[in-house]
N, C-alpha and C positions, 0 to 999 in steps of 0.2 A: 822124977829127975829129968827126966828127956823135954816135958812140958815145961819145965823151970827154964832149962839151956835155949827152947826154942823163944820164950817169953824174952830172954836176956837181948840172944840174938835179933826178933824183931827190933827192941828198944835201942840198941849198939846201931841198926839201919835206920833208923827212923834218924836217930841225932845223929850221925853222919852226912844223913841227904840233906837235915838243914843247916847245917855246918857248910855243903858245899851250895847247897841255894843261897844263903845269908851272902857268903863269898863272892856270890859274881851274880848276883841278883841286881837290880837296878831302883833306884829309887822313886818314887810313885809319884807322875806328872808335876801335882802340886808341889814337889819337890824341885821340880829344875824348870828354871826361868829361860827362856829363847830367845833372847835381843836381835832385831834385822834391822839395819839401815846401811847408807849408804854415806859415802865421803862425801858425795855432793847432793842438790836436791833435786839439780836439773844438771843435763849434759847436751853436749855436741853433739850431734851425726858424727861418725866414727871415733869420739873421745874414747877413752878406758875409764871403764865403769868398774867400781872397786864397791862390793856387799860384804860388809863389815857384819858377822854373826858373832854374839857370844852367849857362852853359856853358862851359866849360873847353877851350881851346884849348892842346895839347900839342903841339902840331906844330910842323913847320919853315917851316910857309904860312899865309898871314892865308887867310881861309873869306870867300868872298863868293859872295854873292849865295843865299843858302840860308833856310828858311823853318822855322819851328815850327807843330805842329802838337800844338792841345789837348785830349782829348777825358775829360770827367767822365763814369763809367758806374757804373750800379747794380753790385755784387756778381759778377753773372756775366758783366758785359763789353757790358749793355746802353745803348745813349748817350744821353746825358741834356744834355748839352751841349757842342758843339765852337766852336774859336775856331783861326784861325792867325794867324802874326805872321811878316811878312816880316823878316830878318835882313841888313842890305847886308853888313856887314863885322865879321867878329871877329877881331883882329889877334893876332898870334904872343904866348902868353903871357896875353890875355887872358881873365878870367871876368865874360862878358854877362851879365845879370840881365834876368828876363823877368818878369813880376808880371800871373797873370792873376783876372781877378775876376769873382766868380759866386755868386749868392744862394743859400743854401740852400733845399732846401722846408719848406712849413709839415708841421707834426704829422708827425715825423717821426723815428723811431729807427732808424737804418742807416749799415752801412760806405757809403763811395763808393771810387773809384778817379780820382786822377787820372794819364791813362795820355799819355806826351810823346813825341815824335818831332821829330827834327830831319832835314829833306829836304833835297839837293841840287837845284836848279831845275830838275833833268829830275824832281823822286820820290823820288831814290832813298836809299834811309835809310842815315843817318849815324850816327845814334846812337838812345839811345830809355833810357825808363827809365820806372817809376810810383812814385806816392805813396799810402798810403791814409788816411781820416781818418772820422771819422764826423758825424753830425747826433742829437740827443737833447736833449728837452727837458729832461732833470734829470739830470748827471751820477751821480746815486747809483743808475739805473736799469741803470749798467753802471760799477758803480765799480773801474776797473784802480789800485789803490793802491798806491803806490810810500813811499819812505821818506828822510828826510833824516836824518840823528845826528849831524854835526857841522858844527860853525860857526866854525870860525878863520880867522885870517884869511890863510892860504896857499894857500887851494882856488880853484880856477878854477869858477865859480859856472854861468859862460857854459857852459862844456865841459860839467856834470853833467847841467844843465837840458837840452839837446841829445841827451844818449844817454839821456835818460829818454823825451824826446821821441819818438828812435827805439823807445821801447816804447810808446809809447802810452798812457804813463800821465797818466792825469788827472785824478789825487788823487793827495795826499803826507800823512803820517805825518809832523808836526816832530815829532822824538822828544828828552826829555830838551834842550829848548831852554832852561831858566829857571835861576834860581839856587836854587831851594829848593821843593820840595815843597809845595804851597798858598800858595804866592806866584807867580801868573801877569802880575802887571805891574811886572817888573823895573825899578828906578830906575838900578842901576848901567848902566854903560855894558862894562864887563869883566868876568866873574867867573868860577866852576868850580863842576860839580856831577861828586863821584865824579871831582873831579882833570882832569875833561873841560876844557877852555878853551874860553870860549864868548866871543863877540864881538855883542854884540843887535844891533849895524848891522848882521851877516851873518844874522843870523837875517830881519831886516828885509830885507834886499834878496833873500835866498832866496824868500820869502815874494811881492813883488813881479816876480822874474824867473821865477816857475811861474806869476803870477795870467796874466802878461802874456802868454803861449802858452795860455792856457788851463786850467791846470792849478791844483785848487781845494788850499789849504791848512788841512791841519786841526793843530788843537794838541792833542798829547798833554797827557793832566790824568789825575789819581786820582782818584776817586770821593769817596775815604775818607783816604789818606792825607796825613799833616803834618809836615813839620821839625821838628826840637827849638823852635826859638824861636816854634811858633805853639802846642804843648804848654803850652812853662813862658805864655804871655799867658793862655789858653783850655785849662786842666786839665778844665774841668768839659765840655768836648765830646768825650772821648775814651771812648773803648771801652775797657772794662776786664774782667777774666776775674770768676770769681764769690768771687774774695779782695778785690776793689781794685786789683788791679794791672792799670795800664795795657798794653792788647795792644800789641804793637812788630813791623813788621816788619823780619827781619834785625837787629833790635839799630839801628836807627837812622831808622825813620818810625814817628810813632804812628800809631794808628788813631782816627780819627775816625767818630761818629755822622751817617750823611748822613741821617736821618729826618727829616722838618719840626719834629719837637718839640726839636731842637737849635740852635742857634746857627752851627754848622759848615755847616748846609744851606744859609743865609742866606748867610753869610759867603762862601763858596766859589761861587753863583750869583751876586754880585755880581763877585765876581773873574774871572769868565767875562768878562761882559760888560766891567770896564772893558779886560780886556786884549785884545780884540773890538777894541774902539775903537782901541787901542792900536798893534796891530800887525794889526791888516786880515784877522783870522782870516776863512777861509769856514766853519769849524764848529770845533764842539770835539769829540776822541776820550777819550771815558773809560774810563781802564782803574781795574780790581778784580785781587787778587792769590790767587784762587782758594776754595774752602768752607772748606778746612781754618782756613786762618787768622782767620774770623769765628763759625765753628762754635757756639762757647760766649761768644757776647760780650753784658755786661752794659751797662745804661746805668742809672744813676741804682736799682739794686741790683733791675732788671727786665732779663731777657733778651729780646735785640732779636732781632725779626724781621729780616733782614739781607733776604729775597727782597722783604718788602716795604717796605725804607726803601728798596734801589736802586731799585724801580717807583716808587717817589715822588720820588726825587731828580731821575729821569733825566725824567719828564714835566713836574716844575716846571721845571727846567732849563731845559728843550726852550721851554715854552712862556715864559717870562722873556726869551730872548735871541733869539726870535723876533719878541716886542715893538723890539725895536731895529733887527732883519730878520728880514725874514719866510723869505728865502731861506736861512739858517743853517742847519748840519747839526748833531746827534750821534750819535755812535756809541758805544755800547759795548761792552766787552771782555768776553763771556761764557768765561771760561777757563773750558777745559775742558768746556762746553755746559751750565754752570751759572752761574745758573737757568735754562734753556735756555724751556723752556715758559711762565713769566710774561713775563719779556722779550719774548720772541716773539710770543705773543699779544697782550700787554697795554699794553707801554709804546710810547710814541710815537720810539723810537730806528731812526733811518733807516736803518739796514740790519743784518742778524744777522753780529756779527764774533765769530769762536770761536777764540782761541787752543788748538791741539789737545795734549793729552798724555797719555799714556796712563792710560786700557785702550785708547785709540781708537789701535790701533796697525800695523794692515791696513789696504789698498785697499777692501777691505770696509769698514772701522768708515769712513772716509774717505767712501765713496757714502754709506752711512748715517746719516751725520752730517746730509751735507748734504738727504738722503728725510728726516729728519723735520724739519729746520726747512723744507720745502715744503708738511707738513701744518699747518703752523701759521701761515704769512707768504707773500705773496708777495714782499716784497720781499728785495732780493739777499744773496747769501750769501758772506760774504769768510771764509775760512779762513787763520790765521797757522801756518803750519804749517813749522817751521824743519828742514832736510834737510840735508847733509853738502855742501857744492858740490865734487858728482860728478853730471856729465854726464846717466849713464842715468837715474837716484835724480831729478836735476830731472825731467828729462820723461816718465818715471812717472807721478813725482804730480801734473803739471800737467796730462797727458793725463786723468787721472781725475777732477780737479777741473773743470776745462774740460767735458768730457764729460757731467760730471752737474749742468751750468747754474750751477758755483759759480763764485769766484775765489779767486787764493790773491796777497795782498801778500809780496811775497819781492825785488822791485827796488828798488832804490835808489843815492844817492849814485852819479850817472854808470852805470857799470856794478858795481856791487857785488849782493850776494844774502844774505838773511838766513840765519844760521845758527845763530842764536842768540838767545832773547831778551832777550838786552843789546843792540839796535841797535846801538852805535857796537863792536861785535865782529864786522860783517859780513865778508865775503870778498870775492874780486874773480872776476869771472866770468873763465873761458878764453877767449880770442877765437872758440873752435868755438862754448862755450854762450852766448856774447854775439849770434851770429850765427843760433843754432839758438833762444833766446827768443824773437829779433827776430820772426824767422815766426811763433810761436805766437802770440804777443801780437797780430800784423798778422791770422793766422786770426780769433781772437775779436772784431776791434775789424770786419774788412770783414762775416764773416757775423754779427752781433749780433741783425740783427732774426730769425737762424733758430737760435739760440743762448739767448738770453735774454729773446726778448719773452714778454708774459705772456700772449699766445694762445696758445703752445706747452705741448702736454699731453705727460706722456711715456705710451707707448705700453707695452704686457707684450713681453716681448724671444720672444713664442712668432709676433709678427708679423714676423721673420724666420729663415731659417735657411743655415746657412753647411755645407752637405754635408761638407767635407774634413778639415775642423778641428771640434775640440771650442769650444764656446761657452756661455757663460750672460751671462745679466742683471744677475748678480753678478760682482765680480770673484775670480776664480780661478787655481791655481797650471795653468798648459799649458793658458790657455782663455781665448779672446778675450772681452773683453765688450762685450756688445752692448749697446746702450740706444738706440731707436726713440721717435720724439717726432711728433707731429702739429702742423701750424700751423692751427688755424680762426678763418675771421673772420666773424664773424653766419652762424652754421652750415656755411659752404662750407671745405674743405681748401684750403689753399696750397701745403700741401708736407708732404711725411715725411720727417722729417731720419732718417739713423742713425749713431751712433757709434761706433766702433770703436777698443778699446785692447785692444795684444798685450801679453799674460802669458804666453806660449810663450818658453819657453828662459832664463827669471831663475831663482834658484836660492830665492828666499822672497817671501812678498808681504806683507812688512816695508815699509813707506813710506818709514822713514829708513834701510835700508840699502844699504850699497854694493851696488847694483845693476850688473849686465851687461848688455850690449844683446839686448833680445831677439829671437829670433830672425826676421832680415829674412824674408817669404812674398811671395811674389807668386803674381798670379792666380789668384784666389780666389774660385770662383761666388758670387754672392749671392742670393736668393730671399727677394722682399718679397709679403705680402699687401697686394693692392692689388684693388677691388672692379671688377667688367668696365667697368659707369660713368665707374669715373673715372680707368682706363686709357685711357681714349679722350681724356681732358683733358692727361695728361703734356702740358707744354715741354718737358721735358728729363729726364734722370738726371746730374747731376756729381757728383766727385769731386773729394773735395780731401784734400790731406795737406801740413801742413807740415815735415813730413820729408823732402821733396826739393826745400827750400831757397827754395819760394815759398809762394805761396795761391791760386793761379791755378786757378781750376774747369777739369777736366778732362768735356767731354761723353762720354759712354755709351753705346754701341751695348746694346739690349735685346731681349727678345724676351716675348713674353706664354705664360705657363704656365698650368696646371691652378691655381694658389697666389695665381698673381697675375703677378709680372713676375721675368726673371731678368736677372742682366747676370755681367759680369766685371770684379770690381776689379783694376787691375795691381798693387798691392801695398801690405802695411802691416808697417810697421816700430816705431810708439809708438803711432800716433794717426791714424785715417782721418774725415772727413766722406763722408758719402754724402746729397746734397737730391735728392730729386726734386719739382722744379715741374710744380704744375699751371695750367693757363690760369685 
């Protein structure tokens, strides 16, 4: 009888304890989804920054009594701000929103991290996830430029704006938004260019749902080109060969005089501005249709200087529509890195944008391109460089680009990629390259300030060496290249970045060709000179590669050589960072 009562009694505790475990027990990771992003994708030196977290309950149990947990960190994981938020209740099915706020710092160009945990009240982690975004005073100091080409009215605006967001883009290309070539303030409400259907409300709310995340919008313009109907008004502003006959591109844009001693210079920098007004541009992009086409062109039966009516068009321009704000960009479209040298020097166009085509046809002419607009400009360097959307061929040429302080505009429309220069001919990315961008773009945007600040020197690629493999400074067939960069601020080092992109095991170093992956290495010495001085200063050595699906700095075990310092990287597949910090 007694062994019967004590039998009962265990059984009566057993189902009580799981009665009260089932009650306030929590549901099993795969269970609760952690969303982090941010209201915008970039911000101001002391803007308010808002980390939008929610949370997603999948479970079969409302979640009580559990906590969040915020913390904003520099680049390599150092914290800069935390906050937690007690959680009573998140019911079956529910997605909580959590909204945390937190000023930016002053003068200030850098990734952050905002890194989230969701705790059980004993601790213990339930879920987790990060966000990254940056701080910059002037988006063109790291212009990630993305691309919009169409406007009708069946696209989900919300959705495209969202996965550009996840790239981190924060500049857009309206490309081919208007009805007519030298008519920037469309009156119609509906119309087509090249058969496109364009909707201006969509063009307008595009324009509005990138401002409103952050994201500046520039409008695609021509320099030079015009419609038939601004021809037959304005015959006497056209560019004409050394017969009279009017230059035409393709049989259907004339060419216009953009020199001040024309009519067309005037005419076309008022139309900036009114369509500024108009539709809330943040700049204007001026594209040109390369030398050949202007080569031989007359005005008024004197051949025109063409390198110097752009340097005159593009600084009036600039400074006219800066009258109305002062914060307005332009950009121009050096095709093909012509004029590459007056541009660059001369004119006040906020950043060197070079549509590429050959002879500039190697990973080589690609570094090179971007070494010599560094002798000439600091500021940024966007390369339009249209590629086959095949996987290894992207991140190739992004690793190279990336690598040598450039950037390349190739996102757009949600998850689309340029592959052509007719924008509305782009492609749609694969969910692997939609996933494998993501990270690159998150590398460029978290380490920025060791990437593209202008205290960064590049270094001779003889201050590294890599014993096991072949290597140079250059990019080469079976041969990593190296490129070593210095950060100084009022003469002290901060860091020596180096970069690493495999050219081992691809069959050409062709930019736009179908590319193979190359071949994956791992562990891999590395030998940096580094002076006894200021070995003793190291923080740290990390590593980052976003080819294993994150950006998360990996720290370094090292040791001090005759050279300087050695370590061992685990491996490079496209594309390696290597910082090391000093105190």
């Amino acid at each position: 009888m007694n062994k019967l009562i004590f039998i009962t009694v265990v059984i009566m505790v057993c189902v009580s304890a799981f009665l009260i475990i089932k009650q306030f027990s929590f549901p099993t990771r795969k269970n609760i989804k952690l969303y982090v992003t941010s209201d915008k994708v970039t911000y101001q030196p002391s803007e308010k920054v808002t980390i939008i977290v929610k949370i997603r309950n999948l479970g079969s149990q409302e979640i009580l009594n559990s906590f969040l947990k915020i913390d904003v960190t520099d680049p390599f994981g150092k914290g800069i701000y935390s906050e937690e938020r007690r959680i009573k209740k998140i019911e079956i099915n529910e997605i909580k929103q959590v909204n945390i706020m937190w000023k930016a710092p002053e003068n200030c160009l850098s990734g952050f991290v905002a890194k989230v945990s969701l705790l059980d009240n004993s601790g213990n982690l339930l879920a987790n996830n990060y966000h990254i975004f940056d701080v910059v005073k002037d988006w063109i100091q790291v212009p990630r430029y993305g691309f919009f080409a169409t406007f009708s009215v069946s696209e989900d605006i919300d959705k495209k704006i969202e996965q550009m967001a996840g790239f981190h883009i924060n500049a857009i290309q309206f490309y081919d938004w208007f009805e007519y070539h030298g008519n920037y303030t469309p009156i119609k409400s509906e119309y087509t260019i090249l058969n496109k259907p364009i909707i201006r409300d969509r063009v307008i709310k595009k324009i509005k749902k990138a401002q409103e995340i952050g994201m500046k919008a520039m409008a695609y313009t021509a320099i030079y080109a015009a419609a038939e109907p601004i021809y037959k008004e304005h015959p006497e502003w056209a560019l004409r060969d050394k017969f009279g006959k009017p230059l035409k591109f393709e049989n259907w844009l004339y060419f216009m005089n953009p020199d001040s001693s024309s009519g067309w210079h005037d005419f076309l920098i008022k139309q900036f501005i009114e369509s500024i007004k108009m539709f809330n541009w943040d700049g204007i992009h001026l594209d040109q249709y390369g030398k050949g086409w202007t080569e031989n062109a007359y005005w008024n039966e004197a051949r025109v200087d063409m390198e110097k009516a752009f340097l005159t068009f593009i600084n009036d321009a600039i400074n006219e529509i800066r009258k109305y704000n002062p914060r307005l960009k332009l950009i121009f479209n050096l095709v093909n890195a012509w004029p590459y040298e007056t541009i660059a020097k001369y004119s006040m166009s906020d950043a060197i944008y070079i549509e590429v085509w050959p002879p500039w046809n190697t990973y080589a002419d690609i570094q090179k391109l971007i070494q010599i607009g560094k002798t000439y400009t600091n500021k940024a360097i966007i390369l339009a460089a249209y590629t086959p959307n095949h996987l290894p061929t992207i991140l190739l040429l992004d690793a190279t680009i990336f690598a040598n302080q450039g950037f390349h505009i190739e996102l757009g429309e949600g998850n689309g990629i340029l592959i052509d220069p007719y924008f509305p001919k782009y492609a749609t990315l694969s969910e692997d390259a939609e996933k494998a961008l993501k990270i690159y773009y998150e590398c460029i945007t978290r380490y920025e300030a060791y990437i593209y600040d202008k205290d960064i020197q590049r270094l001779s690629e003889e201050n590294v060496n890599i014993s096991i493999y072949k290597s140079s400074g250059i990019p080469k067939l079976e041969n990593i290249l190296v490129i070593p960069y210095s950060k100084q601020i009022n003469g002290k080092e901060q860091a020596k970045i180096i970069h690493l992109v495999n050219f081992i095991g691809i069959p050409t170093m062709s930019w736009k060709a179908l590319q193979q992956e190359p071949k994956n290495i791992a562990n891999i010495p590395i030998e940096v000179k580094i002076s006894r001085e200021s070995i003793k200063n190291i923080e740290g050595v990390y590593f980052i590669t976003p080819d294993r699906g994150n950006s998360d700095p990996i720290l370094l075990n090292y040791v001090i050589s005759d050279f300087g310092i050695k370590f061992t990287i685990p491996s490079l597949k496209y594309w390696d960072i290597i910082i090391i910090k000093f105190f």
